[in-house]
C-alpha positions, 0 to 999 in steps of 0.5 A, a space after each residue: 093270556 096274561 104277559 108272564 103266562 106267555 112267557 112262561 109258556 114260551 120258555 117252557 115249550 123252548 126249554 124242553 125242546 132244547 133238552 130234547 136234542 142229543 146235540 144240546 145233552 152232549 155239549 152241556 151234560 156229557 162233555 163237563 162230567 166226562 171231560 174233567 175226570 178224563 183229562 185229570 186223569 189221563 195227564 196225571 198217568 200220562 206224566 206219571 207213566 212217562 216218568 217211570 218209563 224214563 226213570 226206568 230206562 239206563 242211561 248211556 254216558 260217555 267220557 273223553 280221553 285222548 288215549 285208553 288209560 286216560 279214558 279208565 281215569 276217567 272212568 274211575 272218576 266217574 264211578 267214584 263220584 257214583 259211590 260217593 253219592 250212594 254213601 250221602 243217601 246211605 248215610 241222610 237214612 242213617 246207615 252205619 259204616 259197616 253197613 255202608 261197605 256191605 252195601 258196597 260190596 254186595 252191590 245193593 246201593 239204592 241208586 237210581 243211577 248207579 243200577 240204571 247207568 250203562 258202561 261209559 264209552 270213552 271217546 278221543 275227541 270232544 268233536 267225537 263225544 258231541 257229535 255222539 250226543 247229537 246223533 243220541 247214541 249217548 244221552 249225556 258227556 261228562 268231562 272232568 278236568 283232572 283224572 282223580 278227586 282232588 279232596 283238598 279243602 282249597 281246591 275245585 273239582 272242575 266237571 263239565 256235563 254236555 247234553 242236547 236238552 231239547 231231547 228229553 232222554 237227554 235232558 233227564 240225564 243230564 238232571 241226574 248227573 246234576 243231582 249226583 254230583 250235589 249229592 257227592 259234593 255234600 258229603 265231600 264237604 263234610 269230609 272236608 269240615 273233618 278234616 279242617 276241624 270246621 263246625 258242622 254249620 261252617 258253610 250254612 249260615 242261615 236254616 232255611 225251612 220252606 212251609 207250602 202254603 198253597 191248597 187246591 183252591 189255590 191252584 185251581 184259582 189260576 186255571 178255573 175262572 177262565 176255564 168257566 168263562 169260557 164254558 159259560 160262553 159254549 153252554 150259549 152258543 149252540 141254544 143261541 144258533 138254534 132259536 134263531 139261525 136254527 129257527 130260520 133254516 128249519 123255515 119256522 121262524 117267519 110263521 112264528 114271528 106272524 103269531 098272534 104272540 107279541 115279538 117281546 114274549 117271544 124274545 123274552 121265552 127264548 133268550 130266557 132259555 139260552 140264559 137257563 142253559 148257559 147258567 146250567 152248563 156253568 153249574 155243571 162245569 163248576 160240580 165236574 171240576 170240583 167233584 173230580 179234584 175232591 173224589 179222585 184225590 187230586 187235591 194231594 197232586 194239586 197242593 201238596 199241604 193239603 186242603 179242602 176245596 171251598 164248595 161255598 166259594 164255589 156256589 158264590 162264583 155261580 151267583 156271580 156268574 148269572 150276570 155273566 150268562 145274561 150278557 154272554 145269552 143275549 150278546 149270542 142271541 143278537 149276533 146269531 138273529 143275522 145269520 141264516 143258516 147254522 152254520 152261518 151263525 157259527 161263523 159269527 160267533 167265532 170272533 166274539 169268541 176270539 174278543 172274549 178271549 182279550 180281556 179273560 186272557 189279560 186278567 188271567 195274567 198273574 200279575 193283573 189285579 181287581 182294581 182300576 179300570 179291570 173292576 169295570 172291564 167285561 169278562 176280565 173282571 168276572 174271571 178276576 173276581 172267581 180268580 180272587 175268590 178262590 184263591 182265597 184272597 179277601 175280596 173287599 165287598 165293594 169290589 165285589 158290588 162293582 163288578 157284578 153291577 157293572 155286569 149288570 149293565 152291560 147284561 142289561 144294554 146287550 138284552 136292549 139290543 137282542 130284543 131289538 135286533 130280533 123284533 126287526 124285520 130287516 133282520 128277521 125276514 131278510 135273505 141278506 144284506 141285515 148288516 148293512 141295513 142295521 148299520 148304513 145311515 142312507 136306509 135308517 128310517 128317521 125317529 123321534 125318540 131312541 130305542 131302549 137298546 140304543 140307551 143302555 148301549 150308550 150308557 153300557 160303553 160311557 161306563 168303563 170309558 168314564 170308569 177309565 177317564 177318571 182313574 187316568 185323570 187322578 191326582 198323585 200324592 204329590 199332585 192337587 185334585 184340581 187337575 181332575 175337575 178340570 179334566 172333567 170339566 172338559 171330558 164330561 162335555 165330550 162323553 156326556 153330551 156331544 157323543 150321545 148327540 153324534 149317536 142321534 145324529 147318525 141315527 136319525 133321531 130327533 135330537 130335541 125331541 129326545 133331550 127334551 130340550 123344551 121351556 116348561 111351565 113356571 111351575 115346574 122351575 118353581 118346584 125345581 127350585 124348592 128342590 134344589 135348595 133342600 135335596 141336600 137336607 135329605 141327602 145329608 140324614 140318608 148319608 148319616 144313616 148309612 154312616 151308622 149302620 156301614 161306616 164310612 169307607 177311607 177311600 170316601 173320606 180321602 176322596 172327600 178330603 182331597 176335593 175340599 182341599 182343592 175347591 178352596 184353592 178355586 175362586 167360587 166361580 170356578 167352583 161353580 162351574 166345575 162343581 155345579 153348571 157343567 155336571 148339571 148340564 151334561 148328566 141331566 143330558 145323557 140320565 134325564 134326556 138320552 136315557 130317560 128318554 129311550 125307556 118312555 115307550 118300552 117301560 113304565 113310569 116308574 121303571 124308567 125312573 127308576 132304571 135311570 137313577 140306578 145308572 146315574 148312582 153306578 157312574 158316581 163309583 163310589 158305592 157308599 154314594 150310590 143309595 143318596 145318587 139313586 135317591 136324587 136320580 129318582 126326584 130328578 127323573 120324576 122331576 123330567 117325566 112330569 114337566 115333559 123337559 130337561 131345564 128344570 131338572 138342570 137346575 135343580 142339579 145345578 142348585 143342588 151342588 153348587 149349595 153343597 159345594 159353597 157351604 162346604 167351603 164356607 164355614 160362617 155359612 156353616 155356623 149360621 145354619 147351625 151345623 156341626 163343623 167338627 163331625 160332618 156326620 151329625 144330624 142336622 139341627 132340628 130347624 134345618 131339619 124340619 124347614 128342609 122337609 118342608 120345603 122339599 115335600 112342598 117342591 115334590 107337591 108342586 112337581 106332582 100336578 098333571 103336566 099341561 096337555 097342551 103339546 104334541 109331546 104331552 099327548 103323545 105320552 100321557 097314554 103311557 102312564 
């Protein structure tokens, strides 16, 4: 039976048997379709009920005067104020006057307040009326300084309310008492313009109109995208908890470990089934949401403008969730592979959960934005990325590239270490103790060469760290970029190479072995050579041809600029080491050596070049860079797996950029070659055009010959291809 059939076959008997379980059907199908709908619709008729129930209720006010006279005084100011405000309603829906003082009479005013508020009780001391409020047998105190209106244009109406505002009946009426007195004092006003024979515009200099802008979308784009980080993460955990804790309490794991089946399929089978589910739990998170905002009219409660809610957005943020899943899948899948019993694995999978929360919970903030070291961040990117997007914002393309590569890679390292984790004995058949065999340095067992989960692990934790490194280390306006290649001059060294040594280190892991640190055949620094001094010929067509097609991004050209600027001002040793040596050095050290090297034995040839190269062409950020990276990374790697060592591969990086850097700065050198100083981007003559190729084809020719078997490393690994 072929690989993919396995895994097929794996995935299949997994996947129905996940489907079958009623638990699984309630957590992904029953709760997204039923909770939704529940939740919009009980709190919106919740808030409604209680509104009118209180909108419903009278309200109980009392007055303060020191004798009964006093207290009517009051009264009467009260209930004048009342009135007043039912002739501003009257009079905003273009009531005449002798309709107006029939209503009056009649007692028919359409005012809330006036038909709800109870007869005021009058009380001698403003202890007495306080003291009534906090015991709630009144709901507001209203005090009014004078015991009539003063309608006099020079002078004020002194009014205070008194409320306990953590009561609601209180609270309520309070706000309404608020909304009477503005609605009287409106019209007080102009009786006031009348009188002084003020224009109607006297006292509003400016016509303020409010357009609301906001649409379902909008609104949703503040709660959704945590929401279905979230979901995401629950459509995984109990799959997760079954295949394996659950596997191991039910006593089927170790006889399914013994089969004739190898560890990776089955790996393969039952991580593809918790992605399968988490990535249907979101869909169906996603549809619950959208379907009862659309048909159950909550678009209207939602946004007042109206609007429509973006079903393509909504699909988009699902492709970009699958990422997403992948990682969440397989980080659940690695944490659970150590619990041995379910209820065990559930205790695990509370704090990942509680890490989840920190970046989803910091990019929810409104005032965080996809830029800087939250384009690189786990979840917070991707909860920002679904909050742009629906939002409506325009997200730039390469914002959205970045995030779902950095993803990627992380879905990728946690996919290395589930499978790893679930494929070890210790972890598998051990009662307790995994932990500690996993991370205890005294039960390590000494190796080679890393494993493909400990290089993309690496690499996985490098990125945002080298991510944040470089947008710390940036130059403001002001500054020159000098200062950041110095600082990466010293913190590429510290990242690149002595923190992947450590990690061998402690591991176990013979250092040399896996750098590859090893004095090749001269042929191999021959067609190091004749690559290094022609990849730019290459490098520079691929450049113009992406030119033509994409254009060129400001913020490359600026970078570029700002890089040209600085490297004039370093003498050229300077510039050579900073630009050359130590790049050279320290990324062949972790892409070629570390890297490169943990994929040997779990890939291919070519999918270990090639996975690598893709890595170096993520860590230069800059995507527009990223196709020539790659492409570079890829004759490197070929470089490295050929000659069985990273000197080579060194020196070609460090001819390379240094032959770039120098003639860069050097303009004579320039005209010699013949190239086109006033537009970079022109094609290169036609004489350096063709003697590049040949010189690069002839240092591709000369890397392409059989590697010598003459070493315990060749012999090792010429079975591999």
């Amino acid at each position: 039976m072929s690989f993919h059939r396995r895994i097929r076959t794996i995935y299949w008997k997994e996947l129905v048997d996940i489907m079958r379980d009623r638990r699984t059907l309630i957590a992904m199908i029953l709760v997204p379709i039923v909770l939704y709908p529940l939740l919009m619709l009980g709190s919106i008729q919740a808030v409604s009920y209680q509104a009118e129930s209180l909108g419903d209720e009278s309200i109980r006010v009392g007055v303060l005067g020191a004798d009964a006279e006093q207290r009517a005084r009051q009264v009467n100011v009260l209930t004048e104020l009342l009135h007043l405000e039912a002739a501003a309603l009257l009079r905003d829906r273009e009531t005449s006057e002798d309709q107006l003082i029939e209503a009056l009479a009649e007692d028919e005013l359409p005012v809330p307040l006036l038909d709800r508020i109870e007869e005021p009780l009058g009380f001698g001391t403003r202890e007495e009326l306080q003291s009534r409020i906090g015991d709630r047998t009144i709901h507001v105190g209203i005090v009014f300084k004078k015991d009539a209106l003063d309608w006099e244009y020079d002078t004020q109406n002194d009014v205070e309310v008194l409320g306990d505002m953590e009561e609601v009946h209180s609270a309520v009426a309070v706000d309404r008492v608020n909304l009477m007195i503005s609605r009287a004092a409106r019209l007080m006003v102009d009786k006031r313009k009348e009188r002084t024979k003020l224009p109607e515009q006297f006292d509003k200099p400016f016509n303020v109109k409010i357009t609301d802008l906001s649409v379902p979308s909008s609104i949703l784009g503040q709660i959704l995208p945590l929401i279905l980080v979230l979901m995401t993460i629950t459509g995984a955990i109990y799959p997760a908890i079954d295949l394996t804790a659950g596997e191991r309490e039910r006593g089927t794991l170790e006889s399914l470990m013994a089969s004739p089946v190898p560890v990776l399929d089955l790996i393969v089978g039952k991580f593809l089934v918790v992605t399968t589910v988490a990535i249907m739990g979101a869909a169906l998170n996603l549809a619950s949401v959208s379907a009862t905002v659309y048909f159950g009219g909550f678009d209207k409660v939602i946004a007042g403008a109206g609007g429509g809610i973006p079903l393509a957005t909504m699909g988009f943020i699902l492709l970009c969730l699958i990422p997403f899943a992948v990682l969440m899948s397989a980080i659940m899948i690695a944490v659970c592979s150590y619990a041995r019993t379910f209820k065990e694995a559930q205790n695990y999978v509370t704090p990942v959960i509680l890490a989840v929360l920190i970046p989803g919970g910091i990019a929810a903030l409104p005032t965080t934005r996809l830029e800087g070291i939250m384009l690189v961040m786990p979840v917070g990117n991707m909860v920002l990325l679904a909050r742009e997007l629906l939002l409506g914002a325009l997200v730039p393309w390469m914002q959205v590239v970045m995030v779902v590569l950095s993803t990627t890679l992380y879905a990728g390292a946690a996919v290395a270490v589930a499978a790893n984790t679930f494929g070890k004995e210790s972890v598998v058949f051990a009662d307790a103790g995994s932990w500690k065999t996993v991370f205890s340095r005294a039960l390590i067992k000494p190796s080679t060469t890393p494993s493909i989960s400990m290089g993309l692990i690496v690499v996985a934790l490098l990125f945002p760290t080298w991510f944040f490194v470089q947008s710390a280390l940036s130059p403001r306006e002001d500054e020159s970029a000098a200062g950041i290649l110095f600082a990466a001059g010293w913190s590429m060294p510290i990242l690149f190479v002595l923190l992947p040594i450590a990690v061998l280190w402690y591991w176990k892991v013979d250092i040399i072995q896996t750098l590859a640190l090893r004095l090749p055949p001269l042929r191999y620094m021959l067609a190091a050579i004749l690559i290094g001094v022609s990849a730019w010929v290459p490098a520079h067509e691929l450049n113009v041809l992406q030119e033509r097609v994409f254009g060129v991004p400001q913020a490359v050209m600026e970078s570029a600029k700002i890089i040209e600027q600085a490297l004039a001002g370093l003498p050229a040793a300077g510039v050579l080491l900073l630009i050359a040596v130590i790049p050279a050095i320290c990324e062949e050290s972790l892409f070629r050596g570390f890297l490169l090297c943990s994929m040997r034995g779990a890939t291919g040839k070519w999918t270990a070049i090639i996975v690598s190269a893709a890595v170096f062409g993520v860590f230069h950020f800059f995507l527009f860079k990223f196709a020539v990276t790659t492409a570079l990374g890829i004759v490197l790697g070929y470089i490295c797996w050929q000659s069985r060592s990273i000197i080579p591969v060194m020196l070609a990086h460090c001819l390379h950029n240094g032959l770039g850097a120098m003639t860069a700065r050097n303009q004579a050198w320039q005209a010699w070659l013949g190239l086109n100083v006033e537009d970079p981007w022109a094609h290169l003559p036609p004489q350096v055009l063709i003697g590049g190729g040949i010189v690069f084809v002839l240092g591709l020719a000369v890397a392409s010959r059989n590697p010598r078997l003459g070493s315990g490393f060749a012999l090792r690994h010429a079975t591999e291809e």
